[in-house]
C-alpha positions, 0 to 999 in steps of 0.5 A: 502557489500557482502549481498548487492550484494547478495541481488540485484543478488537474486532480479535480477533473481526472476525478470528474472524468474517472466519474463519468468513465465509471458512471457509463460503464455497463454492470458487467464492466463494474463487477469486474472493475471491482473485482480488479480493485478487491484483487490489488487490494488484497495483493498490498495487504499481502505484500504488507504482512509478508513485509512486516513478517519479514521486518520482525524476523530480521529485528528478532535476530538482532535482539538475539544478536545483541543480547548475546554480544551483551551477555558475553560482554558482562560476563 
């Protein structure tokens, strides 16, 4: 219970301090803080699509796969 604790008071002052950290940069070093955010935030959701695009076409081929092993099997 006590490393629960810990943890959550560690996460609450790194919270604090990236707080603070932002809240004293300059307006210049905010756009481009958030611009960094906007790009990671668009490179995940690529890396998502091109990984689900990805998962379809290898689950495509193997319900063809199967459908014809299965057509062949009854036939």
């Amino acid at each position: 219970m006590k490393k629960g604790r810990l943890l959550a008071l560690l996460g609450l002052a790194g919270g604090a301090f990236a707080y603070w950290k932002y809240k004293n940069l300059s307006p210049e070093q905010k756009e481009e803080l958030k611009q960094k955010a906007r790009k990671v935030g668009k490179d995940v959701k690529e890396a998502t699509l091109d990984a689900e695009q990805t998962i379809s076409e290898g689950l495509d081929k193997l319900s063809d796969k199967a459908k014809e092993v299965f057509d062949k099997a009854t036939t």
